[in-house]
C-alpha positions as CSV (number, residue, x, y, z in Angstrom):
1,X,0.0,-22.6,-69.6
2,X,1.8,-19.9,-71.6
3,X,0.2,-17.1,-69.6
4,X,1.0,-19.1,-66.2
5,X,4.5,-20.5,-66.4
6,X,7.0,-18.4,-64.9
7,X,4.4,-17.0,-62.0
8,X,4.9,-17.9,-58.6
9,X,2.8,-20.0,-56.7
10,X,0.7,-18.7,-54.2
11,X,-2.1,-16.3,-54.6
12,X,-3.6,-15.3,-58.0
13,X,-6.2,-12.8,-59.3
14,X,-7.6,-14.2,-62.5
15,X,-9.3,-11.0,-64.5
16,X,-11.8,-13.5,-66.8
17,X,-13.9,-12.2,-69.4
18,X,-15.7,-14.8,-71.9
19,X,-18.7,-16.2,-73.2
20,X,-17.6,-20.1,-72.3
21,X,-16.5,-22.8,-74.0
22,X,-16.0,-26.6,-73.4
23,X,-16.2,-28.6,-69.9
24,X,-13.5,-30.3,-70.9
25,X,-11.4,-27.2,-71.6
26,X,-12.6,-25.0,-68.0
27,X,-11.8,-29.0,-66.0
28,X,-7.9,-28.8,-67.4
29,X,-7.5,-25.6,-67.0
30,X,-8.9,-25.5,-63.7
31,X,-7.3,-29.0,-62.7
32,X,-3.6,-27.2,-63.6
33,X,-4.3,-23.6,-62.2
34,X,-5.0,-25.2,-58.6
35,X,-2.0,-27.4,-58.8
36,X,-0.2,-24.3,-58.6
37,X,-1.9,-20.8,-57.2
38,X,-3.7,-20.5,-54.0
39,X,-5.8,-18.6,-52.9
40,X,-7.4,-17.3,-56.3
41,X,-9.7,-14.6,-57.0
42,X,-11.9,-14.4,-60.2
43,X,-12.4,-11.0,-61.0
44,X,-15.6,-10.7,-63.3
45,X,-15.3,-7.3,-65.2
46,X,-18.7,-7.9,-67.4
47,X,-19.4,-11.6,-68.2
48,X,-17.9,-14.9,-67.5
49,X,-20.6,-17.3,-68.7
50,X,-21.1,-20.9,-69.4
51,X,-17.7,-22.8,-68.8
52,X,-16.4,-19.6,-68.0
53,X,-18.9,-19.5,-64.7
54,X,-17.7,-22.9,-64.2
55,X,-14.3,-21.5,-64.0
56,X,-15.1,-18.8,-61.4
57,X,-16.8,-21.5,-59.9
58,X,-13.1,-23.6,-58.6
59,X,-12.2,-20.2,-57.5
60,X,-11.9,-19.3,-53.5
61,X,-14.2,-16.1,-54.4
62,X,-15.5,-14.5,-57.4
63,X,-15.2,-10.8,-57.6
64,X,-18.3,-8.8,-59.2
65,X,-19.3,-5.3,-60.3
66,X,-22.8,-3.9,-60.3
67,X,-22.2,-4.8,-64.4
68,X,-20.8,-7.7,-63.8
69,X,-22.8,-11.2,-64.8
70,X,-22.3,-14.8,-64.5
71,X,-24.2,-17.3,-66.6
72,X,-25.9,-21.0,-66.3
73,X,-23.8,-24.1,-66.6
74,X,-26.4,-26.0,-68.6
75,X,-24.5,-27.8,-71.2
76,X,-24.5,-27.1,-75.2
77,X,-24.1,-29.8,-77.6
78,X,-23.6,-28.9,-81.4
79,X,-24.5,-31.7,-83.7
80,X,-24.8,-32.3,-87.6
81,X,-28.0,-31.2,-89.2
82,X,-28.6,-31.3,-93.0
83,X,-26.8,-30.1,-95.7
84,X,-23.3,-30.9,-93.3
85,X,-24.3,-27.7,-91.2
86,X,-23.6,-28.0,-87.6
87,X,-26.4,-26.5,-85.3
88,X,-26.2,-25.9,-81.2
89,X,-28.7,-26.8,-79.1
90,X,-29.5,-27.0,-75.0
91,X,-29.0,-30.3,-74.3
92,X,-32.2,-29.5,-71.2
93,X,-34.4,-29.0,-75.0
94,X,-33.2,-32.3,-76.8
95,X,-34.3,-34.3,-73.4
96,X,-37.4,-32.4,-73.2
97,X,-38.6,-32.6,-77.0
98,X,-37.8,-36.5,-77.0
99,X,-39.9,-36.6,-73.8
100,X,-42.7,-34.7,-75.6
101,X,-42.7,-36.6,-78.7
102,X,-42.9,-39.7,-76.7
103,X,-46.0,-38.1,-74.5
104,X,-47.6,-36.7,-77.8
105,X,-47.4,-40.5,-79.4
106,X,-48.7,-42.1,-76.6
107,X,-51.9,-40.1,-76.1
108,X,-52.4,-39.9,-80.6
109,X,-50.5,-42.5,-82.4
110,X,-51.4,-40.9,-85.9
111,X,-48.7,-37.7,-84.4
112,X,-45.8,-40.7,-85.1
113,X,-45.8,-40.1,-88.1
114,X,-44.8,-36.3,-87.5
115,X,-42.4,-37.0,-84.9
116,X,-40.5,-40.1,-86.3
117,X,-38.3,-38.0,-88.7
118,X,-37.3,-35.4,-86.1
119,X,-36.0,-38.1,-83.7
120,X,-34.4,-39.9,-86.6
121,X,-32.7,-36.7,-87.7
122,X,-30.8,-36.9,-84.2
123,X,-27.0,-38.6,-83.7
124,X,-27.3,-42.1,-81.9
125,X,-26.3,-41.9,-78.3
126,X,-27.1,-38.1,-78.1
127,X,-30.0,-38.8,-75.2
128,X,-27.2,-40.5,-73.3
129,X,-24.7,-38.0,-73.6
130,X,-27.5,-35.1,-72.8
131,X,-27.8,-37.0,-69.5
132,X,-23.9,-37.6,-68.7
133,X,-23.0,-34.0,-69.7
134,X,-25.6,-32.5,-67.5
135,X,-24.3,-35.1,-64.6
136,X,-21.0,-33.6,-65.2
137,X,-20.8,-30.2,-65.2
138,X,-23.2,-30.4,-61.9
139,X,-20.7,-32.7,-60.3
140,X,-17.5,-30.5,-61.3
141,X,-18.6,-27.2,-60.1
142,X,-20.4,-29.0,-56.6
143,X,-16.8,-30.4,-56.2
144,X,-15.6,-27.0,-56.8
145,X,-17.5,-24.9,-54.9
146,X,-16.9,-27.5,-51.7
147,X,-13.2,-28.0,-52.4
148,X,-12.1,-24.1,-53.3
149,X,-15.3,-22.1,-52.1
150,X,-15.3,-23.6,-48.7
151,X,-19.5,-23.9,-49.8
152,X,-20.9,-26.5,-47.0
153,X,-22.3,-29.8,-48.9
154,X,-25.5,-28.7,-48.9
155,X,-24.6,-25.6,-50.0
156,X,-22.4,-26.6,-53.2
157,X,-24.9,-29.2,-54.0
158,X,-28.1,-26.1,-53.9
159,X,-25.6,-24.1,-55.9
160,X,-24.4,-26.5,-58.6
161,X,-28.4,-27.8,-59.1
162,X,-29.5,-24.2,-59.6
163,X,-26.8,-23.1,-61.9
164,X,-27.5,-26.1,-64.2
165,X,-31.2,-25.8,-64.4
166,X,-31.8,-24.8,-67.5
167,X,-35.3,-25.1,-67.2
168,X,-35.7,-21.9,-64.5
169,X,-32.9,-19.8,-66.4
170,X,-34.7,-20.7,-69.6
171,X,-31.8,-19.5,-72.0
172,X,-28.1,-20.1,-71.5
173,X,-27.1,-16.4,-72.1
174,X,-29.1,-15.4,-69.1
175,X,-27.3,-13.1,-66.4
176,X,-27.1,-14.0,-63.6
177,X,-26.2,-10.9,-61.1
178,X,-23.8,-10.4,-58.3
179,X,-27.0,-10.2,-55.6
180,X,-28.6,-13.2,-57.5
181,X,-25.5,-15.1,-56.8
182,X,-25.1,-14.6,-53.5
183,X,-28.2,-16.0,-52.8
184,X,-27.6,-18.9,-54.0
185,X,-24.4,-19.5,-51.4
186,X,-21.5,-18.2,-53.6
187,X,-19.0,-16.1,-52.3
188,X,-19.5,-12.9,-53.9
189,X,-17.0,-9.7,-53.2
190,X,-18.4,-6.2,-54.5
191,X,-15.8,-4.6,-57.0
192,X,-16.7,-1.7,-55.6
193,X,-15.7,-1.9,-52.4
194,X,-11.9,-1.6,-53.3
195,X,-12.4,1.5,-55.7
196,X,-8.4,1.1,-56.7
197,X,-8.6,-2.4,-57.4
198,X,-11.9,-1.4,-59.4
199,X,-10.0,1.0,-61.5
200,X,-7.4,-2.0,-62.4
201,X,-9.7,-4.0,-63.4
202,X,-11.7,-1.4,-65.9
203,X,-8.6,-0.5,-67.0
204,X,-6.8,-4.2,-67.9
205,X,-10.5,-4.5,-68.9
206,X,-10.9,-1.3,-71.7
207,X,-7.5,-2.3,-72.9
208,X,-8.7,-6.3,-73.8
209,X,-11.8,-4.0,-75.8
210,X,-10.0,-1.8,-77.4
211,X,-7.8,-4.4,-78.8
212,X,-10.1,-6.4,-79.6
213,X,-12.2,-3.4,-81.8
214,X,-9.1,-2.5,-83.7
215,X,-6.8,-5.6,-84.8
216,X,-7.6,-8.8,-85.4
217,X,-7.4,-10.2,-82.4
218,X,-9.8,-12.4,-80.6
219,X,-8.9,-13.9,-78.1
220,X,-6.0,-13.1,-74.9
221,X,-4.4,-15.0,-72.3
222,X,-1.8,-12.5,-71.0
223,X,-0.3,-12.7,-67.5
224,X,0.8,-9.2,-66.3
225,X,4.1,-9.4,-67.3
226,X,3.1,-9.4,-70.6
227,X,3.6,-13.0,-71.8
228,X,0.8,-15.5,-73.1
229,X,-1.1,-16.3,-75.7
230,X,-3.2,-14.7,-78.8
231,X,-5.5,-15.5,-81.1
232,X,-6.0,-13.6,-84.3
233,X,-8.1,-14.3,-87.3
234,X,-8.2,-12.3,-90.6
235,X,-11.7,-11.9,-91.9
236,X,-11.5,-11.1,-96.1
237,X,-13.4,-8.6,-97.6
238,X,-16.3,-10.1,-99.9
């Protein structure tokens, strides 16, 4: 909001660059960028994975470099586990160990006995919301790519499935190219085809770097007049 107020409506070039976050988080901000910019581009620099594909995803196009990557959608859930540590896991590998376990038990009962404390290590209700997350962020970026993308139903249905499938990607850091995207229906413009935009772009781009190599900062939301928001830690020596 800080990096959008002030901007007038109509079309917007969004330079993203991040490793994802939560559905929740890319739905808001994606519900309140549409309310007010139209058409948008999402220029892709390097990566915009996870949420952050989901993002690119409510975009009218998404702009990509031979460098450039996009990521799968299949959700992450972190969870308690011993000791108070919190660990992250696929939520595709929490439904497919339970269904294991409960293949494993069926054909040798005597393997209950190894499988029993796993599945009681997990959070009650985490098969269910495994399930409902997955059914979400499928459902948000078919919407997306139908409403924004122009994608015909089929089309933003084929996309969405294949971007979630976490068991064809099989990690959720996998890269997922320009070409690779395209054939999958998404509306894919080469970087460099416009070699002044492209040297815009890697230039905004270096700059984020080289800020973030030499101060503190970690995360930016900037607009290009120089107003936004920015997050800084301070790590202590030990």
């Amino acid at each position: 909001m800080a990096a959008f107020h002030g901007l007038p409506t109509g079309p917007l070039d969004l330079i993203l660059h991040s490793p994802g976050g939560s559905l929740e988080a890319a739905e808001q901000i994606v519900n309140y960028m549409r309310a007010k910019f139209s058409p948008i581009r999402a220029i892709i620099p390097q990566t915009a994975m996870s949420a952050a594909t989901m993002l690119a995803c409510a975009c009218d196009e998404i702009v990509m470099g031979k460098q450039s990557a996009l990521g799968p959608i299949d959700p992450q859930l972190t969870m308690p586990h011993g000791n108070a540590q919190l660990i992250t896991l696929p939520a595709q590998a929490i439904l497919d160990e339970f269904e294991q376990a409960k293949a494993e038990i069926l054909q040798n009962p005597k393997l209950a006995a190894i499988w029993i404390p796993k599945l009681q290590a997990l959070p009650h209700g985490i098969l269910s919301r495994c399930t409902t997350t997955q059914q979400l962020a499928e459902q948000k970026v078919e919407t997306w790519l139908k409403d924004y993308m122009k994608l015909s139903p089929e089309e933003a249905a084929g996309a969405a499935k294949w971007l979630a499938n976490a068991k064809e990607h099989k990690t959720h850091g996998r890269p997922i190219s320009s070409e690779l995207a395209r054939q999958h229906h998404l509306k894919i413009t080469s970087l460099e085809d416009d070699q002044s935009l492209q040297d815009l772009v890697l230039s905004v781009f270096h700059a984020a770097m080289v800020t973030f190599e030499r101060t503190h900062c970690v995360k930016i939301f900037e607009n290009h007049n120089g107003k936004g928001m920015f997050l800084q830690i301070n790590v202590g020596k030990t």
